[in-house]
N, C-alpha and C positions, 0 to 999 in steps of 0.2 A: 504494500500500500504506500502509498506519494505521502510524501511531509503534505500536499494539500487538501489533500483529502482528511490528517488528524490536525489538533492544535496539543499545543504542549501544555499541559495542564500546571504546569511547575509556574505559568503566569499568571495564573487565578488562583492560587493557594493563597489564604487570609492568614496574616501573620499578628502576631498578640501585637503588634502596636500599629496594624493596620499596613495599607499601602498608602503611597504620596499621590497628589493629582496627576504626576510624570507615572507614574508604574498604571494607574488606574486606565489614564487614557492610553497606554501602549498595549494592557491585555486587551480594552474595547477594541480599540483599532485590530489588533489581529484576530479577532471575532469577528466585527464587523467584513474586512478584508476573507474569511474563512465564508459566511454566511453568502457574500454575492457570488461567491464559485458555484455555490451551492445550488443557488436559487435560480441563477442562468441554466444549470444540467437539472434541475426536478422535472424530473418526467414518472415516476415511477409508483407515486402512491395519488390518492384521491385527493389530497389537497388543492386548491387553487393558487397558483402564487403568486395570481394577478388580485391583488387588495384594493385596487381599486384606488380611490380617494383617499382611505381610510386614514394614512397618517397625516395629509393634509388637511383632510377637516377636519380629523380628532383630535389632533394632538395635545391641544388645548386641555381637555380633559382630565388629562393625566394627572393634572394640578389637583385632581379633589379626590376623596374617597368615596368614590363611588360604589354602595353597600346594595345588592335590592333585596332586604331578608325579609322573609314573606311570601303571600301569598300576592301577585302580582296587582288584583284589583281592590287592594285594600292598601292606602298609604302604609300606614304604623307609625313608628315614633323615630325611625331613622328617616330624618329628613334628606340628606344629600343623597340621593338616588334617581334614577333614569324609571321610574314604575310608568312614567306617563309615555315613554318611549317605548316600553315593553311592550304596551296595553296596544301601540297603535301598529307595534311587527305581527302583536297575536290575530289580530284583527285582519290586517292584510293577509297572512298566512290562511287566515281560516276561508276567506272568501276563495284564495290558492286552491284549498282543500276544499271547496264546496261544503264546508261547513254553514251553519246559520250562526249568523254574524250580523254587529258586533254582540259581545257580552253581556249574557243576560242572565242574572242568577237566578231569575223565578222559569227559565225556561230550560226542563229537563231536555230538551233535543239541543240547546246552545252548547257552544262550543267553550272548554276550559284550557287552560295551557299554560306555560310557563318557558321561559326562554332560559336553559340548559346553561349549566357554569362548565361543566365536561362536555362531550362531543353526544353521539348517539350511545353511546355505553351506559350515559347516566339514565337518558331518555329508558333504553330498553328495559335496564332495571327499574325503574319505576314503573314503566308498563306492567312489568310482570308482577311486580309486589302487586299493584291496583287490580290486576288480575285474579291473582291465586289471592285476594282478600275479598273481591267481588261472587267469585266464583265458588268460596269455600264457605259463604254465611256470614263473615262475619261484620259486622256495625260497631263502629266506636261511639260511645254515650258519656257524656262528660260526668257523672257522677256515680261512685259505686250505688249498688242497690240498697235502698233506705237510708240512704243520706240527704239530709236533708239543709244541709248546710251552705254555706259558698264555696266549697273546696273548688279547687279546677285541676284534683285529681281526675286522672283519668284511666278507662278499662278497657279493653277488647272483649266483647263479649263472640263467641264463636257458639258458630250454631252445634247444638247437640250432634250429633248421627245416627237417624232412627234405629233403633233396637232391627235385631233380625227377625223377619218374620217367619211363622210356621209355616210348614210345608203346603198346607190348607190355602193359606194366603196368596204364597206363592203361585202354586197353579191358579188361585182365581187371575191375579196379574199379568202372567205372561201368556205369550202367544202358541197355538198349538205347534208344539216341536222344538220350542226354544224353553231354556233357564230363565226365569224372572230376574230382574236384574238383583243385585244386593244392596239393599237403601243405603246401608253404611257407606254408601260408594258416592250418595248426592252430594256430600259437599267434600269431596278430595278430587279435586281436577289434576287432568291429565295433560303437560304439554306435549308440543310435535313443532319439529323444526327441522327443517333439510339439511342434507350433510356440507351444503356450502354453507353454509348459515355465520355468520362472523364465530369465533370463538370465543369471543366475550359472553355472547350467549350462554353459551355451555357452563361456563365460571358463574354464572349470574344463577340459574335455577339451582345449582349448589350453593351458593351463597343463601340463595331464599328457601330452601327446602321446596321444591318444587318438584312434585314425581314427573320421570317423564315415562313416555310411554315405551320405550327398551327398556329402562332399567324395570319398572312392573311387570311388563312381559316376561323378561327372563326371569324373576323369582316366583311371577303366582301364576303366570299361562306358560310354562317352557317352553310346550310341545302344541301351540294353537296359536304360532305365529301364522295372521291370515295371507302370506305373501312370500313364504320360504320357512325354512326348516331350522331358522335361527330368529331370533329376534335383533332385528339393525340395532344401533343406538341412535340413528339420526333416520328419517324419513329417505329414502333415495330419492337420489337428484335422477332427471330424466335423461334415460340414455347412460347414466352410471359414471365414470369419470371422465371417459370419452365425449360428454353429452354438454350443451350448453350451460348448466349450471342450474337451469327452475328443478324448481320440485315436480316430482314425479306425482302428477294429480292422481292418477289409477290408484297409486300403491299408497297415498294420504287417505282419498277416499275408504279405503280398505280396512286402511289402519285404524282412522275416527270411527266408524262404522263397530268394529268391534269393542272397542271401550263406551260409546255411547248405547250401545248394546247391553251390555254391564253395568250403568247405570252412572258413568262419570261424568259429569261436566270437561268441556272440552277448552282447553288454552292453546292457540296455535297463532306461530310465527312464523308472517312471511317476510320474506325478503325483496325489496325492490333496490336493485345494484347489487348486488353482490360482490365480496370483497376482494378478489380476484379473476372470476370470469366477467365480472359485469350483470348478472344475469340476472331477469325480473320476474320472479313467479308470476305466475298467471291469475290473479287474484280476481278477477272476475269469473274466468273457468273454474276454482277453486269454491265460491262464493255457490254459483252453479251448481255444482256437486253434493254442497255440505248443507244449503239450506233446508231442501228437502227430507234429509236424514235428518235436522236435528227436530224438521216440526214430528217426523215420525217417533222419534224420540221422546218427546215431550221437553224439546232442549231450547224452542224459541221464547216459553214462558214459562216460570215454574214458582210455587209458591214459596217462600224461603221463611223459617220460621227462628228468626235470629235470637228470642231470647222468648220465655215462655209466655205466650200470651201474644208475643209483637209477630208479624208477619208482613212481611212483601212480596212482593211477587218480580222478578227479575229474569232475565234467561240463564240459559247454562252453556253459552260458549263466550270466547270473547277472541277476539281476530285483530291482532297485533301487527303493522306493518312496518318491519322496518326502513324506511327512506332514507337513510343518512345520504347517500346520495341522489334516489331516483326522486324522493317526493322537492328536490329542489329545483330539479331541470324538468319536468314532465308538467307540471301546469303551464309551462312555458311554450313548449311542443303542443302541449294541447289547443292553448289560441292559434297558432298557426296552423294546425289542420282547419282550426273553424273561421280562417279567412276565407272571403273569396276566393273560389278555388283557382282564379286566375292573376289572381294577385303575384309576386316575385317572391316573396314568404310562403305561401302557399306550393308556389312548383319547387321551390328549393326543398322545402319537408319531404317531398314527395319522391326527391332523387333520394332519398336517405332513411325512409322509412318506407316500408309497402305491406299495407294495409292502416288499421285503424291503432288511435295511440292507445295505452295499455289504462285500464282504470287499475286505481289503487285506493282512494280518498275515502271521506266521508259522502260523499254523491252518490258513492255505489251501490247502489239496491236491487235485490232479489224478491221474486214475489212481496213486493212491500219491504221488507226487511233491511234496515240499514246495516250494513255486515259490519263494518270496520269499527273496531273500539277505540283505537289510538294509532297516532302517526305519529314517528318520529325523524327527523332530519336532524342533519350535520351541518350548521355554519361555516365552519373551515375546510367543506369538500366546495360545492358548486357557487357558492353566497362568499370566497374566498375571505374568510373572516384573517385576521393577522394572527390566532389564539382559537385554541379548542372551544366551542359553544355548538350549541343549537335550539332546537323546538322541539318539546312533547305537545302533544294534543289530544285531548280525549271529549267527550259529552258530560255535560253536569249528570245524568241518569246514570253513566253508568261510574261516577266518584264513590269512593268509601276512604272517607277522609277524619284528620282531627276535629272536629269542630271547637276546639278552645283558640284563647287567644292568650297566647304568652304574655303576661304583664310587662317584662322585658319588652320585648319589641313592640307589640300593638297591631301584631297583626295575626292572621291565623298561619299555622306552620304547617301548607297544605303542600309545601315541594319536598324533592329530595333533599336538598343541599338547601344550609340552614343560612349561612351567608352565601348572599350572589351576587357573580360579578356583573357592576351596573353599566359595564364599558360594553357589554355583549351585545344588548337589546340596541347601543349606537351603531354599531358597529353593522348588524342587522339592516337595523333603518337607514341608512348609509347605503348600504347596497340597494334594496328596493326602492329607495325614494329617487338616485340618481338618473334612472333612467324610466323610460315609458314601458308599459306592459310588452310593445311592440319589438323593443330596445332587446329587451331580455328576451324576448322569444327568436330575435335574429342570432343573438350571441348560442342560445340553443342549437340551433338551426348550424349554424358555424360550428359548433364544437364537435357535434356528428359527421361533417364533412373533411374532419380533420381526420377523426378516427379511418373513414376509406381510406383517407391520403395516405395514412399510417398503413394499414391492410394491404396496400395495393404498393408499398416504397418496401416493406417490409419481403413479398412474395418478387418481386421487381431482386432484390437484393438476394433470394434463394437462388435467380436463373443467373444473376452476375458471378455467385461463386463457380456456381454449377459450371460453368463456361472455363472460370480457371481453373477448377480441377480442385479448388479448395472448400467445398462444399461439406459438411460435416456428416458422416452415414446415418442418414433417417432424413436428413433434412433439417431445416430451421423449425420443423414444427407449428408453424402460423395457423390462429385459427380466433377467429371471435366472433361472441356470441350476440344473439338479433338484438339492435339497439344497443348494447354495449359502447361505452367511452374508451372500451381497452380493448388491447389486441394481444395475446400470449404469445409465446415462441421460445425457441432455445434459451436457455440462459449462456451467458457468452461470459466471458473469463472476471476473474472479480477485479481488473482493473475499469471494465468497462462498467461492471456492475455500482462501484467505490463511484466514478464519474457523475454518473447518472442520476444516484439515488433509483435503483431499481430496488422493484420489492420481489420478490422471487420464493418458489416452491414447490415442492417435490412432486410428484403425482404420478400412481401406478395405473397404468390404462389397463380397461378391460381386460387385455390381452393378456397384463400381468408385469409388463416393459415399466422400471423406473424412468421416468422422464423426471430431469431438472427444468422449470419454465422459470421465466421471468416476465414481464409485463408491462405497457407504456398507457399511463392514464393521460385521454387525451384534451384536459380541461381546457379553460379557456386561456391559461398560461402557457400553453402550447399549440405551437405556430408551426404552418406545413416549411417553416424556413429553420425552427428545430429542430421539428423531426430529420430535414435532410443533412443537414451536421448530427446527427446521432445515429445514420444509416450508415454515414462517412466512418463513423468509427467503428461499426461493426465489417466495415467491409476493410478493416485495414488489417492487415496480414498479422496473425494470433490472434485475431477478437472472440474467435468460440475455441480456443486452445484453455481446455480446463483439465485438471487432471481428473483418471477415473473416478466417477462418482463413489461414494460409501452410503452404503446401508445406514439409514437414520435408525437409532437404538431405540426399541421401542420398551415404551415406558412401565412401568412395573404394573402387575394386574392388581386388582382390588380385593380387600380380602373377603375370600368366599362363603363367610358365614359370621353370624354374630352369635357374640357368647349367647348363648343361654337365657340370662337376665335382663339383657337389653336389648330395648325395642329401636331398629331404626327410625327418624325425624319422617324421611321421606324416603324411596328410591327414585335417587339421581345418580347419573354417570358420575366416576370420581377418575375413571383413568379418558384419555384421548387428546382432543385439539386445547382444549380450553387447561392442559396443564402441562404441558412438557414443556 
């Protein structure tokens, strides 16, 4: 690896009587001087690292502490905060999202949300906690039972799990030829997530105790997996690893279909982008599939009896989608399909996608049925934020939330993150307000015509080797998936890798062949006059000179039984993506 590629850390080490303004401003500058190498070769993750305006109109800011702790539409008592800027990204996002907008807390269909201190990681995690607490019965209530006092202690009350019925029961319940489900099963939901699925995912239902639906299979159905003679841990992707990257609808179908059979409530994540093929479940075919099954289920409506006497009535699935990238480019794409179709925005979508754009939002409905619970996007992927943030989004109907109000702050503590950063919601509004809805959807429109550039300078580049003789055996590997930012291929030697900022990863095809990939996200920080200085270096003699790959060490198995005495939290995966 180049000295340019590391920085000497022996410049940034804090010594007990500090540095001088001279040492201070020489390690900045060779930071500064490291970062612009950096930021001219990023081509390789989903960041954007065009910011836009961001430090020219922001910078100002920096001067204050900017807190936003809280729930977004409720001041509190920390005054210097950006809430009013928040309130007006959530609102523009929502109308994005075909939500009903703006906020309105007496309207259970209105749209809730909060602008992310972390990226889509935090957003996910928060989905699923609002999930598996929606899902499993249970209601927070500000005061224990028969208190009568002003405490603003607070409880979780969780729904019981009706007792088992007799066998009597049973047969009156289920259907001729089928097992009655098990009531103890209504309020323990089951997630499903496809095997491309980010790996933060995975870390996140173990964090939450969250069953998924491999790890319950393999311990209580071994031998009744409905789609092979093992239970996956992750949903398949369609077509397997050879395959674009969406979820395998048949084999989802197959798989809800049996748990909701059994009587679980249903937790399922999709993915729109995906974090290295690009790839966008098909969330309206998905939507398709599953509504049907759950009204058969009894999963669209279900009575929920959260503490003895109190009851609502809520469904039993809830449909997650992650967007950290797709839900910030696809409302963009979607105005431009709905120009005149003869408009220059219009024919240019048209060179670059064929057929109709993909639904993912809250607009999306099934016989009636609003399907989507919550969206989440990335600020620092398509919305080119300078810092990690983004947007969660869900429905006031379907919150299960604190309802106090910390006397400290003043407001209620209805997000993940207790202090937020108040530069996120500018930095947001910064990008949407700079340009026209039209603006944004051209720069869309643009960044998919980059990605062919890339597809087509990339397979251009397999027939230039091929011609010298220095062509790699198998090939470059090229291949990306429909509507995808990114294009995979060879991984080419780790100088080229070091350059770049390539993200790269292993993958056993079908077939059983270790493939090394690597991969070029083609945001709006990438230019068809990048890409062709980054084809220049793979074509320059040793760029795919790697030494024989090695077998990645796979990770220790989990232990296959619990003592005796203790009862597991949940079954969740503990070995795979989300921990080596």
């Amino acid at each position: 690896m180049s000295a340019e590629d590391v920085l000497d850390g022996r410049e940034f080490a804090i010594p007990a009587e500090g540095l001088t303004a001279q040492e201070r401003k020489r390690a900045l500058n060779a930071l500064e001087t490291y970062l612009v190498g950096k930021h001219e070769h990023m081509v390789g993750f989903q960041g954007n690292q065009d910011t836009g305006r961001a430090h020219a109109d922001l910078a100002r800011f920096l001067e204050f502490h900017l807190n936003n702790v809280g729930d977004p539409f409720q001041q509190g008592h920390y005054k210097p905060n950006t809430k009013v800027v928040e309130r007006a990204v959530l609102d523009r996002y929502a109308e994005l999202w075909r939500a009903q907008s703006p906020y309105d807390a007496e309207n259970p269909d209105s749209y809730w949300g909060y602008v992310l201190t972390m990226g889509s990681t935090e957003g996910n995690l928060y989905a699923l906690s609002s999930a598996r607490d929606y899902l499993s019965g249970r209601k927070l209530i500000d005061r224990p039972s028969g208190d009568t006092g002003s405490s603003s202690e607070m409880v979780f009350v969780q729904a019981a799990p009706p007792v088992a019925t007799t066998p009597a029961e049973q047969a009156a319940t289920s259907r001729v030829g089928e097992a009655a489900p098990d009531p103890r099963n209504a309020y323990r939901p089951v997630a499903f997530y496809s095997e491309d699925t980010h790996y933060s995912v995975i870390k996140a239902v173990r964090t939450l105790a969250i069953d998924t639906f491999g790890a319950v299979g393999t311990a209580e159905y071994p031998q009744s997996c409905p789609i092979g003679d093992r239970w996956p841990m992750e949903v398949p992707s369609k077509g397997g690893a050879d395959g674009s990257g969406e979820i395998d609808v048949d084999k989802l179908e197959a798989l809800v279909r049996f748990f909701a059979e059994r009587g679980h409530p249903v937790l399922l994540l999709l993915n729109f982008g995906t974090t290295f093929k690009g790839a966008y479940d098909n969330v309206e075919k998905v939507a398709a599939r599953l509504v049907p099954l759950f009204r058969e289920h009894g999963l669209l409506e279900r009575e929920i009896e959260f503490e003895p006497g109190h009851t609502d009535r809520r469904r039993g699935f809830w449909v997650h989608v992650d967007g950290a990238l797709g839900a910030g480019i696809m409302p963009f794409l979607r105005y431009a399909a709905e120009e005149d179709p003869r408009s220059e925005l219009a024919v240019a979508l048209r060179r670059e996608i064929k057929g109709k754009v993909p639904e993912f939002d809250f607009g999306l409905r099934v016989e009636g049925v609003d399907v989507v619970g919550s969206v989440v996007m990335s600020g620092h992927k398509w919305a080119g934020s300078p810092f990690p943030c983004g947007v969660f989004m869900t429905k006031n109907k379907f919150r299960v939330e604190p309802s106090a109000t910390p006397a400290y702050t003043g407001s209620p503590d209805t997000t993940f993150a207790g202090s937020r950063n108040g530069l996120s919601p500018l930095v947001l509004w910064n990008h949407l307000a700079a340009k026209s809805v039209r603006e944004h959807a051209a720069d869309a429109v643009r960044a998919l015509r980059t990605t062919r550039y890339l597809e087509s300078s990339l397979r251009e580049l397999e027939d230039r080797l091929d011609r010298e003789d220095r062509l790699p055996e198998g090939g470059l590997h090229v291949d990306r998936s429909p509507m995808a930012l990114t294009v995979r291929f060879r991984r080419p030697s780790d100088r080229v890798v070091a350059k770049w900022s390539l993200s790269c990863q292993p993958m056993r095809t079908n077939a059983g062949e270790l493939r090394h990939y690597a991969h070029v996200f083609a945001m709006p920080s990438v230019t068809e006059e990048k890409v062709d200085l980054f084809i220049e270096d793979l074509f320059a003699e040793g760029a795919f000179d790697r030494p024989d790959p090695v077998e990645a060490p796979r990770p220790a198995t989990a232990a296959s039984a619990f003592a005796a005495d203790v009862q597991p939290l949940a079954l969740v995966p503990t070995t795979g993506r989300g921990f080596q």
